[in-house]
C-alpha positions as CSV (number, residue, x, y, z in Angstrom):
1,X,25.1,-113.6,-25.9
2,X,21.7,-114.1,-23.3
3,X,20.8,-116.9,-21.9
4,X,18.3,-118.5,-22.7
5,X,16.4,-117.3,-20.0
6,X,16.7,-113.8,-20.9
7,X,15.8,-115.0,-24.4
8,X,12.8,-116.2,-23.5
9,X,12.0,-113.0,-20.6
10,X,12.7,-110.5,-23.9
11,X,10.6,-112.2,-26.5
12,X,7.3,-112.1,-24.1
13,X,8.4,-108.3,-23.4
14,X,8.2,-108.1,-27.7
15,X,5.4,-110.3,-27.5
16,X,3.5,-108.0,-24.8
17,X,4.2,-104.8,-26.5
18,X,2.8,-106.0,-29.8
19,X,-0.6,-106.9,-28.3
20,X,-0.6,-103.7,-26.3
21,X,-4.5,-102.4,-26.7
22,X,-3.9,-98.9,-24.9
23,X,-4.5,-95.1,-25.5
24,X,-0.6,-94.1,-24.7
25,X,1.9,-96.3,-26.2
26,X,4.0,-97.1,-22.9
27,X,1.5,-97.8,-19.9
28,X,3.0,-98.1,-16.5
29,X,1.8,-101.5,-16.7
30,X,4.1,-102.3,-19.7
31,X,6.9,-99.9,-17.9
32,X,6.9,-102.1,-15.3
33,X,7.7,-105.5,-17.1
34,X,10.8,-103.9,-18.8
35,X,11.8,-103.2,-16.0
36,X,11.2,-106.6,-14.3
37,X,13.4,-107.8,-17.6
38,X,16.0,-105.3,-17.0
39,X,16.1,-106.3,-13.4
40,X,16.0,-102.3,-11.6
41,X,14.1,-101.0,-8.2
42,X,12.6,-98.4,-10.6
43,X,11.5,-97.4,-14.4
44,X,9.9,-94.8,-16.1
45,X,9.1,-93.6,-19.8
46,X,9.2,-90.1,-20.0
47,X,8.5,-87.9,-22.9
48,X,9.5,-84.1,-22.3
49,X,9.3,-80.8,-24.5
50,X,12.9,-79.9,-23.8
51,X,12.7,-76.5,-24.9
52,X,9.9,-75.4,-23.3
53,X,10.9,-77.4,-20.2
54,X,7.5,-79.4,-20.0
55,X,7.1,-82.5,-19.3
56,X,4.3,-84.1,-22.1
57,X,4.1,-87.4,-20.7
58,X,5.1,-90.1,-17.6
59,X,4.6,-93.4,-17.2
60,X,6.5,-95.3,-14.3
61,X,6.7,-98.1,-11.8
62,X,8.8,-98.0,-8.4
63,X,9.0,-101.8,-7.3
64,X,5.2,-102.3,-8.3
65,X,4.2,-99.2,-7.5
66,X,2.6,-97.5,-11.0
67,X,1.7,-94.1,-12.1
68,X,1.3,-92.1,-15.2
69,X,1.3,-88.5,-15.4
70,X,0.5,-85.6,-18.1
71,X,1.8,-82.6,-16.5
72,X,4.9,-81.0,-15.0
73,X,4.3,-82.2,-11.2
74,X,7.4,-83.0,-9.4
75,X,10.0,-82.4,-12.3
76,X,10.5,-78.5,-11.5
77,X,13.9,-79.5,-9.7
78,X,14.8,-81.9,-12.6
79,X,14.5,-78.7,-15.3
80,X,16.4,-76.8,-12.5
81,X,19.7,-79.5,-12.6
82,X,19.5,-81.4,-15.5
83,X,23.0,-80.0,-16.8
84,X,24.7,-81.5,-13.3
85,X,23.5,-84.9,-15.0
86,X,26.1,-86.8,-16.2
87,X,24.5,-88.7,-18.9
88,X,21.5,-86.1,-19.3
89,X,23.8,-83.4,-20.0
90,X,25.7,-85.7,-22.6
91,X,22.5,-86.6,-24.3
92,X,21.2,-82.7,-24.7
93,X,24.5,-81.3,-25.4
94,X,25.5,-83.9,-28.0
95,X,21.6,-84.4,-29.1
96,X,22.4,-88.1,-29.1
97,X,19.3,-90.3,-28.0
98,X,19.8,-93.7,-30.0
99,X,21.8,-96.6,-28.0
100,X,22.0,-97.5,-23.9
101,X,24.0,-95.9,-22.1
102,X,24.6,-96.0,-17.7
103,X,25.8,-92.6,-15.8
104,X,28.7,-95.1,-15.5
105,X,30.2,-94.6,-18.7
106,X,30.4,-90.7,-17.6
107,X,31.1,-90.4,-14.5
108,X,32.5,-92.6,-11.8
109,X,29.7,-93.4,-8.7
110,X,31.9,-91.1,-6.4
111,X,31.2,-88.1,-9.3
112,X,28.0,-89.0,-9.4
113,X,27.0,-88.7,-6.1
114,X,28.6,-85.0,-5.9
115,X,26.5,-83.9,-8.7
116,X,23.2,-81.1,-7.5
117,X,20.4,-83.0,-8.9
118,X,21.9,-86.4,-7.1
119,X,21.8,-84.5,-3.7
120,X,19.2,-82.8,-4.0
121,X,16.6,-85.7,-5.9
122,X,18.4,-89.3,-6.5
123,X,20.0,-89.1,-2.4
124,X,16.5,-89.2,-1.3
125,X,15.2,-92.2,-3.7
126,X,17.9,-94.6,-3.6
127,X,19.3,-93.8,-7.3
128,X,23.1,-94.7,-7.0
129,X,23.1,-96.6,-10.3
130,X,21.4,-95.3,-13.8
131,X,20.6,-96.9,-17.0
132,X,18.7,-95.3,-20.0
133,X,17.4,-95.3,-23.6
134,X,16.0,-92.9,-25.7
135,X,13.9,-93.1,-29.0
136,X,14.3,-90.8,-31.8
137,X,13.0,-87.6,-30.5
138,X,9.6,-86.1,-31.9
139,X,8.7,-83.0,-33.2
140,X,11.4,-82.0,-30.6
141,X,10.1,-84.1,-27.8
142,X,13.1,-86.3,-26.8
143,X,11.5,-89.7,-25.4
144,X,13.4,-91.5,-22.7
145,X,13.4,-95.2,-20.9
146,X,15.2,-94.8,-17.5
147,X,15.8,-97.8,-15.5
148,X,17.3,-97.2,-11.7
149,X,19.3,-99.2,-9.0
150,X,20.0,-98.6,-5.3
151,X,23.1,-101.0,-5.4
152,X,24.8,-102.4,-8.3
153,X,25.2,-101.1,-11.9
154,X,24.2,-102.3,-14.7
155,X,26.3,-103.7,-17.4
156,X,26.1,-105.3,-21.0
157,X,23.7,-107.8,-20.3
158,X,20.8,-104.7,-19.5
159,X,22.6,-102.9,-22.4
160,X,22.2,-105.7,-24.8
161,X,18.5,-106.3,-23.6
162,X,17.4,-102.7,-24.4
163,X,19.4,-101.9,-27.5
164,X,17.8,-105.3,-29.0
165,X,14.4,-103.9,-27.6
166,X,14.7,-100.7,-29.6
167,X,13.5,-101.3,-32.6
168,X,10.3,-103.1,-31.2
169,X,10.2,-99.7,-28.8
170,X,10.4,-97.2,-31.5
171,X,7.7,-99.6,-33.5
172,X,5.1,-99.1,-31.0
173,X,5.7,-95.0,-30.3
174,X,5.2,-95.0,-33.8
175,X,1.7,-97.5,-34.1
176,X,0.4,-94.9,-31.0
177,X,1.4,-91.8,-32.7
178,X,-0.2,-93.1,-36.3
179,X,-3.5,-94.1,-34.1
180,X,-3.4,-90.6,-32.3
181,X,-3.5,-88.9,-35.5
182,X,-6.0,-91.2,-37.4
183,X,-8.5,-90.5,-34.6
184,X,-8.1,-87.0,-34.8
185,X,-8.4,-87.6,-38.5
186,X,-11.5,-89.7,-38.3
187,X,-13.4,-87.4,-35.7
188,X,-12.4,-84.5,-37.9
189,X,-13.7,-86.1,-41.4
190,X,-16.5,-87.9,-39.6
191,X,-17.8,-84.0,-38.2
192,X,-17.7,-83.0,-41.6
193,X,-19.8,-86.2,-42.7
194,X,-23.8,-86.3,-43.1
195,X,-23.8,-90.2,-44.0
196,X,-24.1,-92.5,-40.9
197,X,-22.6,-95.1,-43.2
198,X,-19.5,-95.6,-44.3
199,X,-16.1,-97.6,-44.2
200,X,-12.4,-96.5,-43.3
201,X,-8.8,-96.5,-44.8
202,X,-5.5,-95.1,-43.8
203,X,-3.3,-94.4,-45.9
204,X,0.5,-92.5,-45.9
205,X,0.9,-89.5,-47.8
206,X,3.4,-91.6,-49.7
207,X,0.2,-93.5,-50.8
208,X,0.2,-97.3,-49.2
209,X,-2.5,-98.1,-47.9
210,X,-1.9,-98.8,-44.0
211,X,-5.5,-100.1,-43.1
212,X,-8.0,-100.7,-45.0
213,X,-11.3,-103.6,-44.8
214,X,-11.8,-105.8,-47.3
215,X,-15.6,-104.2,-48.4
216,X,-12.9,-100.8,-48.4
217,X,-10.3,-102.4,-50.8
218,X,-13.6,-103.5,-53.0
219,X,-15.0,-100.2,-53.4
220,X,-12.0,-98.8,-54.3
221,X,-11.4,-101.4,-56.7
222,X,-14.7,-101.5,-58.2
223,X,-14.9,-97.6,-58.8
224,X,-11.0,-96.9,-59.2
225,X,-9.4,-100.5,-60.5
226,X,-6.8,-101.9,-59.7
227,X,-4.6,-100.8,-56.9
228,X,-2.3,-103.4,-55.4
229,X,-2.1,-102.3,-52.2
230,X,-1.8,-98.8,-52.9
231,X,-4.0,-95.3,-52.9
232,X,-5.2,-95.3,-56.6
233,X,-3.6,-92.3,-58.8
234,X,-6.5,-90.9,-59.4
235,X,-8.3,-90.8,-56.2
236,X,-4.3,-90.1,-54.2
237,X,-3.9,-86.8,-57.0
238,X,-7.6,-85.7,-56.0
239,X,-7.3,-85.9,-51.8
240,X,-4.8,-83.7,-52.1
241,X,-6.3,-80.8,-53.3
242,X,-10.0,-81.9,-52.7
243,X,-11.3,-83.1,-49.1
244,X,-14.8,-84.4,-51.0
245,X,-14.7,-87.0,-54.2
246,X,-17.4,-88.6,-55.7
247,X,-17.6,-91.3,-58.3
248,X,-20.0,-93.5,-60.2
249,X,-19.8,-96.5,-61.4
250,X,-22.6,-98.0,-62.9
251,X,-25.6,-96.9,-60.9
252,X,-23.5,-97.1,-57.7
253,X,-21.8,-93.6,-56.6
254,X,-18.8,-93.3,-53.8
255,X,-18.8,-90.4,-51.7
256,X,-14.8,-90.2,-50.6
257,X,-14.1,-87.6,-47.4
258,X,-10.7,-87.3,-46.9
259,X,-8.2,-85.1,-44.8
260,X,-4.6,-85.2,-43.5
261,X,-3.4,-85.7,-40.7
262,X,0.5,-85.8,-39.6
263,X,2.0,-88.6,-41.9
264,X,-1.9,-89.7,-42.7
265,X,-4.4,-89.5,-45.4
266,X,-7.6,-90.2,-43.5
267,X,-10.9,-91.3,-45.9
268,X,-14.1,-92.0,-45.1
269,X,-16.0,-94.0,-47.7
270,X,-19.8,-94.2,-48.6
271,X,-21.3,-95.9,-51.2
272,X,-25.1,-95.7,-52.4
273,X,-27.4,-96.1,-55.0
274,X,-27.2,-93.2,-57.4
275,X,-31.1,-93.8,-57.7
276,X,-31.4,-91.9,-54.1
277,X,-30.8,-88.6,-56.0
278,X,-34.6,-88.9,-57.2
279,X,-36.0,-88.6,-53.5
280,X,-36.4,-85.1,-52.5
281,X,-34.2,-84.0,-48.9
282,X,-37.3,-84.7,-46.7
283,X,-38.2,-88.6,-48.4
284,X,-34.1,-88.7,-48.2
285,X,-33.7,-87.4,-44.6
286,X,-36.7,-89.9,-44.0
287,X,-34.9,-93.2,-45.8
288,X,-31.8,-92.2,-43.4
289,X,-33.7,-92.6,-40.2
290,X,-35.5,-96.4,-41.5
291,X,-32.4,-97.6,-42.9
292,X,-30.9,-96.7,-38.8
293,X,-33.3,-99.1,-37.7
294,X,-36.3,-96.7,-36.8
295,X,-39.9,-97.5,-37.3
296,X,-42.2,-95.1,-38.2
297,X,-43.9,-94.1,-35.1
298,X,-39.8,-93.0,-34.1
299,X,-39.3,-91.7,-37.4
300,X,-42.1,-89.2,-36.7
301,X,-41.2,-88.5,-33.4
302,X,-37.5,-87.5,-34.9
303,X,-38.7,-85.4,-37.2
304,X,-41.9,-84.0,-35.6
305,X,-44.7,-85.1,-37.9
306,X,-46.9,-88.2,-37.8
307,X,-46.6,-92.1,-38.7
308,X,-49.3,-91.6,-41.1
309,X,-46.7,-88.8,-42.9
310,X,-43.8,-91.1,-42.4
311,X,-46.0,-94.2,-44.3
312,X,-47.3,-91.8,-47.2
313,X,-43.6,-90.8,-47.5
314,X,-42.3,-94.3,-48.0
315,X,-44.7,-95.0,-50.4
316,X,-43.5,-92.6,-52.3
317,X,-39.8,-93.1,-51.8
318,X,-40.6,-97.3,-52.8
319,X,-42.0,-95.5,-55.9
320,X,-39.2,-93.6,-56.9
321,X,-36.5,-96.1,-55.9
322,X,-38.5,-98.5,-58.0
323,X,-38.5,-101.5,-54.5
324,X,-41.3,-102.4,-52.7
325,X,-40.2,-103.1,-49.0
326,X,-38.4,-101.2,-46.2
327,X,-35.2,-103.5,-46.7
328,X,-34.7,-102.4,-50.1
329,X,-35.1,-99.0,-49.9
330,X,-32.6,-98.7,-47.1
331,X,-30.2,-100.4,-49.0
332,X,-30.3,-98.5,-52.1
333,X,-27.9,-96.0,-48.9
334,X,-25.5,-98.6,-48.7
């Protein structure tokens, strides 16, 4: 059991980590309050390409010292004696990266301090005593909390702490790798995308929807029914062979753009009046630009031709979208 101290400690570490707004899931920032919890001179998140020997990612903090790092600078000798690593060598060999485990449990500190990569890399830091984690590994990438001490190992209350941490841990890797790929998704679908307006979901290849806005959820109820929380049938059967859908309801159209990416269906939607088919490209291309906000003297200088064009446009664009002001032209895009 914790005390309640460390009760308190862990569930503003869980608390911390599921408010984290940040581009890489573990920070050095955030590295350095599990370590604080933990109660080490030094931590560090690494994520490493075993088989290629290349390090993906760092993030660590040396007794509030931080860093992060994205390349392979100062691990050469690590790739070079990993196997002299007591619990390193178990992990790799065995393939086992779920529980926390100390070099303790492997070797005692008088083996330890024998081994090539502690003589040659822990002697010089102050590494006597060694704690670590890993998450499931990814697409090969085994991904590692490491948690160091000059004097005194660690025992089951820092074991305790991190194995209840995991799940929290692997939660997180999981939220940044799902944002990762929905970016990539988005910029992707969005290249591929002529309408400046349009709303998001995410969804698993499975089918659940995993973000989605309420106007989103509307349109995909109004033009697909019913869907409870889910991809509807028909749209999830056509994104899967199709990366453009479109469909009408009423005199209301949804243009869907969709791709995959990783464990994600990415869709962009955009809904407009089906009356905007009766504008020709240029009055269409023109009603883009006002419903952005432009007047007609910017208008003009967008497209290279004069306010007076841009006004005898619109009047003819309010005569075939049958509305009378700017407002509700631009709206018949939305």
């Amino acid at each position: 059991m914790l005390p309640e101290r460390d009760v308190a400690a862990l569930l503003a570490v869980v608390g911390e980590l599921a408010g984290l707004d940040a581009p890489v899931a573990f920070p050095p920032e955030f590295v350095g309050m599990l370590g604080r919890l933990v109660g080490c001179d030094a931590a560090a998140y690494n994520a490493l390409d075993r088989r290629n020997e290349v390090t993906v990612f760092a993030s660590w903090w040396d007794d509030g010292d931080i860093g992060m790092e994205a390349d392979d600078a100062g691990y050469t000798r690590y790739w070079e004696l990993r196997h002299s690593h007591p619990l390193c060598s178990w992990r790799e060999r065995e393939w086992t990266w779920s529980g926390a485990h100390t070099v303790s449990q492997f070797a005692s500190q008088r083996e330890f301090r024998r081994t090539a990569i502690w003589d040659e890399v822990f002697r010089h830091c102050g590494i006597n005593y060694w704690l670590d984690i890993g998450l499931p590994p990814e697409h090969g990438n085994t991904r590692v909390f490491m948690f160091t001490r000059e004097h005194r190992d660690f025992g089951e209350r820092e074991r305790l702490i991190l194995d209840l941490l995991k799940p929290h841990l692997e939660r997180r890797a999981e939220q940044a790798r799902l944002a990762t790929e929905a970016a990539a998704g988005l910029t992707e679908v969005e290249e591929e995308s002529a309408q400046d307006a349009h709303d998001v979901v995410l969804a698993s290849t499975s089918g659940a929807i995993e973000f989605a806005s309420a106007h989103s959820r509307e349109l995909l109820r109004r033009h697909f029914g019913h869907h409870n929380g889910r991809l509807p049938e028909e749209l999830a059967a056509a994104i899967t062979s199709e990366h453009t859908i479109v469909s009408r309801s009423g005199d209301r159209r949804l243009t869907v753009r969709a791709t995959r990416t990783g464990a994600l269906f990415v869709l962009l939607l955009s809904e407009e009046s089906a009356r905007v088919d009766r504008l020709t490209p240029r009055q269409r291309e023109i009603l883009v630009q006002v419903g952005a906000g432009l007047t007609d003297i910017e208008v003009g200088e967008r497209l290279d031709i004069s306010p007076a064009t841009v006004r005898k446009h619109l009047e003819q664009i309010y005569e075939r979208l049958d509305v009378h002001t700017r407002t509700a032209a631009a709206a018949t895009l939305h």
